[in-house]
C-alpha positions in Angstrom: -42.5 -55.5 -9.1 -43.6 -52.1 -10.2 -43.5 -51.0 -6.8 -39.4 -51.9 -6.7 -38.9 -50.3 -10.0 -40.0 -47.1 -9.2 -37.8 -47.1 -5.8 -34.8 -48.0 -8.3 -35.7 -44.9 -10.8 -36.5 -42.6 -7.5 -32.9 -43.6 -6.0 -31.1 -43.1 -9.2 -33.0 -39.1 -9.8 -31.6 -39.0 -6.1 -28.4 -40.0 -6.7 -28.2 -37.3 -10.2 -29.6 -34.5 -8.5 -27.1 -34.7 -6.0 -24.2 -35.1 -8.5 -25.7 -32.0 -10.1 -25.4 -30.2 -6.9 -21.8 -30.5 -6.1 -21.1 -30.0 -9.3 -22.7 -26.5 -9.3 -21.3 -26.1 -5.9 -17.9 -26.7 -6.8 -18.3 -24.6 -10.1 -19.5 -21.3 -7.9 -17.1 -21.8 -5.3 -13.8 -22.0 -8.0 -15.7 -19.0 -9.7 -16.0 -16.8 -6.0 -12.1 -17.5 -5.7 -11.3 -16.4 -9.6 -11.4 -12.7 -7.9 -8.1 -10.8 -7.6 -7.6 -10.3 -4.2 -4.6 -8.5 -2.2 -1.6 -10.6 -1.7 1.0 -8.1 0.1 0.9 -4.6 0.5 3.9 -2.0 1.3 3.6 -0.6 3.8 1.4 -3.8 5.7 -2.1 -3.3 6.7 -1.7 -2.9 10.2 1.9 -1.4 10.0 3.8 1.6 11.8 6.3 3.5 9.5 8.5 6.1 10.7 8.2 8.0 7.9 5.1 9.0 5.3 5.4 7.0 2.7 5.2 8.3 -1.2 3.5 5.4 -2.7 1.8 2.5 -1.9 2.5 -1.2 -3.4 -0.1 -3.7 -3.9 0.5 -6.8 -4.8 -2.3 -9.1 -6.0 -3.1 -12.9 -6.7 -4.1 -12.1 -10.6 -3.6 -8.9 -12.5 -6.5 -6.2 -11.5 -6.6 -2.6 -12.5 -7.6 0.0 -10.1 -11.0 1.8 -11.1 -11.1 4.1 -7.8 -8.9 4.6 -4.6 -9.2 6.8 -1.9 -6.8 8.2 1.4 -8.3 9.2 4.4 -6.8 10.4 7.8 -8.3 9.5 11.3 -11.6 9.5 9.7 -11.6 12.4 8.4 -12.7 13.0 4.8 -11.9 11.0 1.8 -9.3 12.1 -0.4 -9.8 10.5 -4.1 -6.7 9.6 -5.5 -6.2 10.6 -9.2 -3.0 9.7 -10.4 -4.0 5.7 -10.4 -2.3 3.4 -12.8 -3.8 2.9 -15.9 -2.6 -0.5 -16.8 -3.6 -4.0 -15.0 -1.3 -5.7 -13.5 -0.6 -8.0 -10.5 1.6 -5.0 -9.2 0.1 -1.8 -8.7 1.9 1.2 -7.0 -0.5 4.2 -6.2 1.0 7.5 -5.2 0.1 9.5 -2.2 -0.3 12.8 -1.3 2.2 14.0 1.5 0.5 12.7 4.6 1.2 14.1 8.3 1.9 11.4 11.2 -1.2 9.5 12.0 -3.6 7.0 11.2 -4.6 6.2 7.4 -6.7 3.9 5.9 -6.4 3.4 2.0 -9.2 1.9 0.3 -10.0 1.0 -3.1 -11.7 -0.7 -6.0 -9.9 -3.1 -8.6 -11.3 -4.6 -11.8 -10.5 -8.6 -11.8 -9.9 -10.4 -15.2 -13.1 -11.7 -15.0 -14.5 -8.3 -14.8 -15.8 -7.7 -11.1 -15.4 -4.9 -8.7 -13.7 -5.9 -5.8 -13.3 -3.7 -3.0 -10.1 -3.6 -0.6 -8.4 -1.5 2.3 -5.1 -1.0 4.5 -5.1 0.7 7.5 -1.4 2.1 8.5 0.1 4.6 10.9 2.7 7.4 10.0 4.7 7.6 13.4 5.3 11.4 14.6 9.2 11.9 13.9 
């Protein structure tokens, strides 16, 4: 009798552990998808435009605020950008230097409303005129 008692008791710690499990597992994975994250950006990552573009337009799932961005050319150096907005929003248009035809990458780092650092990038190519 004891014997079949404890097996009940074991079974039902079993059964709650698990529970608790998936319950922290679903908690941690809502929480790793609570980060802002890019939605759209104009020009496209991957893009060809036949002329440099001025600005940049990043569109993102929740409102983030830039804390750092950066241009570089072919792999060249890093240029930091310093004229990033100041506001968060879901929007954010950066302004570029005047860039020559060739391959760019943008990269950057936004603040999400919960307050981590997420890191993006584009990659896009000014076509020679």
């Amino acid at each position: 009798m004891k014997r079949n008692s404890a097996m009940k008791q074991n079974s039902a710690v079993k059964h709650r552990a698990r529970l608790f499990a998936g319950i922290v597992l679903a908690a941690s994975a809502a929480a790793a998808q609570a980060h802002a994250h890019l939605v759209r950006a104009v020009p496209a990552n991957g893009s060809v435009v036949a002329a440099a573009p001025a600005r940049v337009v990043l569109d993102f799932s929740e409102a983030a605020r830039l804390t750092a961005a950066w241009i570089e050319r072919d792999g060249g150096p890093k240029q930091k950008l310093e004229s990033l907005p100041i506001e968060a929003s879901a929007r954010l248009t950066v302004q570029l230097p005047a860039l020559a035809p060739g391959r760019y990458e943008l990269s950057w780092r936004a603040s999400s409303a919960d307050g981590h650092i997420v890191p993006g990038h584009i990659r896009f190519t000014v076509s020679p005129s």
